[in-house]
N, C-alpha and C positions, 0 to 999 in steps of 0.2 A: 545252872552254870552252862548247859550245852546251848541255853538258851539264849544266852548270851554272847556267847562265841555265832552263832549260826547270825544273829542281828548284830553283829558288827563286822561278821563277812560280809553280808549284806550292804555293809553301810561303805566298807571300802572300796566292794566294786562300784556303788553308784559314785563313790567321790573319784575313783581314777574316771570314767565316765567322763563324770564334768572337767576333770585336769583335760583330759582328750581333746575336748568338745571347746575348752579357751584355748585349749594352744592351736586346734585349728583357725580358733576368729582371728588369735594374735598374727599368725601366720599370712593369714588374708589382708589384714590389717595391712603388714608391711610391704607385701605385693601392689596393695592398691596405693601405698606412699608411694615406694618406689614408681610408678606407673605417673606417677601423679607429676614425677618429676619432669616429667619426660611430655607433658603435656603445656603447652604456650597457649593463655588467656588472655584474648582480647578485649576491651570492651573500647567500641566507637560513642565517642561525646559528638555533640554538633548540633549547629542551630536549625532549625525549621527548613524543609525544601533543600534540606545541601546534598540528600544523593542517600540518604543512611536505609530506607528500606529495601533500596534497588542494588546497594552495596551485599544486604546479608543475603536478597534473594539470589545474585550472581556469588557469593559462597556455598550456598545450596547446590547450585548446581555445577561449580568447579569440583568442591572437594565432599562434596556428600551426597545423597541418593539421588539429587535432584526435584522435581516433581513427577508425582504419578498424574493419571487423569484425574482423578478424584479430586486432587488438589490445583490443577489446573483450571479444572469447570469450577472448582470457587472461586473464583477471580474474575466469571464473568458478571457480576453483578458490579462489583469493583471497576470490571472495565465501560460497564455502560453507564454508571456514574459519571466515570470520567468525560465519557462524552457528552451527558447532558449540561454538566459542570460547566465543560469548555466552550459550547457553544451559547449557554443562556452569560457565561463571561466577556465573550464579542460580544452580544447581540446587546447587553448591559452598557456594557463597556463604549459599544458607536452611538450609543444615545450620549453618554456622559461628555466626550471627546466634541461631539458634534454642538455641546453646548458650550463649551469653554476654551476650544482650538479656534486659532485667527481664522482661517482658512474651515468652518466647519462643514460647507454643504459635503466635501468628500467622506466623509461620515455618518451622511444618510444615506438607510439604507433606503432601496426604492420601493414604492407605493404595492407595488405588488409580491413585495415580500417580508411585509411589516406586520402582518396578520398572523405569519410562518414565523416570527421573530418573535411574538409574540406567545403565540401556543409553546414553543420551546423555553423562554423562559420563563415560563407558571412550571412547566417540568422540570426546570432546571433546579425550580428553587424546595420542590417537594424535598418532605425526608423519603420514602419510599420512589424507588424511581422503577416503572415498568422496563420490563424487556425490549431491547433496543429489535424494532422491526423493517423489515423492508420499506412498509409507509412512511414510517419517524425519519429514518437513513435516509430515504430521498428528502426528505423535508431540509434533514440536516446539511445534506451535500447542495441544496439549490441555496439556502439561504447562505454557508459556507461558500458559494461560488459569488455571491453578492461584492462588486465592488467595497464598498461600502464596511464589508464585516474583512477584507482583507487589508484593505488599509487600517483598518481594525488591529485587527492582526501583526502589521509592521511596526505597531505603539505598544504591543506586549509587554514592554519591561514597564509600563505605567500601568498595568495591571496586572491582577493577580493569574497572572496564566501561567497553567499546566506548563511543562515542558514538553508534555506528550502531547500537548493540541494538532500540530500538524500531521506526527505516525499514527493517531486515530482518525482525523479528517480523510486521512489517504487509503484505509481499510473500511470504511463505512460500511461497503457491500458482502466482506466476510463477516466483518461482526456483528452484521444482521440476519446472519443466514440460521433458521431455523435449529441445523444439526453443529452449530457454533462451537470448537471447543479452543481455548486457547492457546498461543504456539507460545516456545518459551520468551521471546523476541517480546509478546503481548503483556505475557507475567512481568515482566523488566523493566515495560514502559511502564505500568498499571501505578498510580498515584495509590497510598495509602498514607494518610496521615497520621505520624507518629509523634510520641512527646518524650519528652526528656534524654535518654540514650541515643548517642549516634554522630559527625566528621564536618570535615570543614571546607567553604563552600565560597565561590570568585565570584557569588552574585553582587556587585560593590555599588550598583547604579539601582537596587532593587530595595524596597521597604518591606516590614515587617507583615505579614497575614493578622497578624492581632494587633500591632501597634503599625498604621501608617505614615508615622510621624519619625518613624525612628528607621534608619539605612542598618538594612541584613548587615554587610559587614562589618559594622560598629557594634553589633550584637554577636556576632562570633569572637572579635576582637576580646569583648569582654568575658565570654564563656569561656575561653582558653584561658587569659588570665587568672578567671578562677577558679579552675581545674587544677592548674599549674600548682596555686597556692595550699591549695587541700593537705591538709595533717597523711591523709591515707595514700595519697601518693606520691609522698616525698622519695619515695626508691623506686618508681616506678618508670618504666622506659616509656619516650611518648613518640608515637610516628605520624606526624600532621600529613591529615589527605588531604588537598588542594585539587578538588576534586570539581567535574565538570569542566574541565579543561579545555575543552572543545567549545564549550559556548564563552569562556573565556577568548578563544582565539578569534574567534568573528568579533565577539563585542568592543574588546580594546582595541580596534582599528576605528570603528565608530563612535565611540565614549572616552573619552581620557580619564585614567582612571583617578584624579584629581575632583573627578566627583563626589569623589569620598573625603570627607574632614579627615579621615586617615589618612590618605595618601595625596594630603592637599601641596605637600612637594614633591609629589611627582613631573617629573619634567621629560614629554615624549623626545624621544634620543633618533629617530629613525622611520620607515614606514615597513608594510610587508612583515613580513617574520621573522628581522632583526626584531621591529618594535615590538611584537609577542615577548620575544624572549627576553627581552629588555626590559619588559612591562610586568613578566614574570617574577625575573631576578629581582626587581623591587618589589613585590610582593610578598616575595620568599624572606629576603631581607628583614623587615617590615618585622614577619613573627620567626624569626631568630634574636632579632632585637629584643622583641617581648617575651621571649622566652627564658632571656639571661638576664633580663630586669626583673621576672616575676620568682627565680629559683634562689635559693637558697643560697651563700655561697659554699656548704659543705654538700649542697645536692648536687652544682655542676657535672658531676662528673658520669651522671644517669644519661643512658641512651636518647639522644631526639633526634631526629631524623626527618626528611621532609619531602614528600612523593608527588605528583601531579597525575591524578588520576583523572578517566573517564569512567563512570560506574558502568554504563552499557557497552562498554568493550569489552568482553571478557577474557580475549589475551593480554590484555592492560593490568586489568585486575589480578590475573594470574599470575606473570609476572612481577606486579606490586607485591604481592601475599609473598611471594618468595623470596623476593629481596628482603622481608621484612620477618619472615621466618632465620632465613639465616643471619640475618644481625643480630638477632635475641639468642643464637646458638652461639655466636660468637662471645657475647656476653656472658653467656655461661659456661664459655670454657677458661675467660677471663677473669669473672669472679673464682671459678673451682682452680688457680695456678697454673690451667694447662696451655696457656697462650702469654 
């Protein structure tokens, strides 16, 4: 009998023990709900080139640690890619133009730099690309000084170029320098190609990287649409970035954006920066219209919202985020009664 009693005190301390031991998980449990509420989840959709790695890496370094060295010096491999990418893309790209353009002798490059056009694009096309050096960097900056590869250059949107061809062509001489490490300006430009997740992009006169048959903004047009439609986010809030804004504002004074089957009634209203803004507000239009054609009618009433960003601005970005921060708070003091 004592033996008994002694094994079931026993048994009671270990079971208060465990009561202890869940009411503390339950406890945590409810801190980290609570916690949870209190936390805004974004996720950026977007088609190919529209700005989506240079967007999280400029959230990096607004609202979080930023980068260390550590993480900077990875990205120089990243960045010498990009430069052998960029230039074996002219040096490609003034042979092609120089066969199929009225006017093609502006195209060629010249005899003594076609050897240099040459060695660059056998490098450009490696999977392994060496360390960009002083000898490679002049190579690249004589053959980049090439009439020839600059009028190159001014036919851009007919090829697949970087957007950072020129902020790379113009630092050649640092990001050859031996003790090289990257500024954050470097990490922002640096191309990484990404898939699936990520925003929405005004390249409207530019084709596809995988399909060239097919116009980028006819493929964003369609990626919203089906975003929109999606079962999982039928309650969910959507903030359309209209992003690269900047290259928007050069390009629509030289391209109507009528080049797009999208925007094939566009009608230019103006010149200068009325026409931007003109050119914009039909843009913007545009996916407002597809916005309330592709919802529900019992989802209307879900947050959309429509921003014009620059990704490498980072007080753009900054103040975007916040604009975009406090409208989801607003939301939720709307859903909880308090507004």
């Amino acid at each position: 009998m004592g033996l008994l009693c002694s094994k079931n005190r026993r048994y009671n301390a270990a079971d208060s023990e465990e009561n202890a031991q869940t009411a503390e998980i339950e406890r945590r449990i409810e801190q980290e709900t609570k916690a949870e509420k209190h936390i805004q989840k974004l996720l950026l959709l977007g088609a190919g080139e529209s700005g989506k790695s240079t967007i999280f890496k400029q959230i990096k370094l607004l609202f979080q640690t930023g980068f260390d060295e550590a993480e900077l010096k990875s990205y120089i491999s990243v960045i010498h890619a990009n430069v052998y990418q960029t230039i074996k893309v002219l040096y490609d790209g003034s042979k092609e133009l120089a066969q199929n353009e009225t006017d093609s002798m502006k195209f060629v490059v010249s005899s003594e730099n076609k050897e240099i056009g040459e060695k660059l694009s056998e490098i450009g096309g490696r999977l392994d690309y060496p360390r960009l050096t002083k000898e490679l960097a002049e190579d690249i900056e004589t053959l980049w000084a090439d009439p020839a590869i600059q009028e190159t250059y001014a036919h851009g949107n007919e090829l697949q170029l970087p957007d950072c061809a020129n902020y790379f062509m113009e630092n050649l001489q640092r990001l050859s320098d031996a003790n090289y490490v990257p500024t954050k300006d470097d990490v922002l430009y640096a191309r990484v190609r990404t898939t699936g997740v990520v925003e929405i992009q005004f390249r409207y006169d530019q084709t596809l990287f995988e399909d060239e048959q097919k116009n980028r903004m006819m493929e964003t047009k369609e990626l919203f649409d089906w975003v929109l439609k999606q079962p999982c986010f039928e309650k969910t809030s959507f903030m359309l970035f209209l992003n690269k804004f900047d290259i928007f504002e050069k390009k629509v004074l030289k391209v109507p954006l009528n080049v797009c089957e999208w925007f094939k009634d566009y009608q230019p209203a103006s010149t200068g920066k009325q026409e931007i803004e003109h050119a914009y507000e039909f843009v913007k239009k545009k996916f407002e219209e597809l916005y309330f054609q592709s919802t529900a009618p019992d989802r209307v009433d879900r947050v959309f919202k429509i921003y014009r960003t620059t990704a490498l601005d980072p007080k753009l970005v900054k103040k975007t985020f916040k604009l975009v921060d406090e409208t989801l708070r607003r939301r939720h003091l709307f859903e909880a009664g308090l507004l």
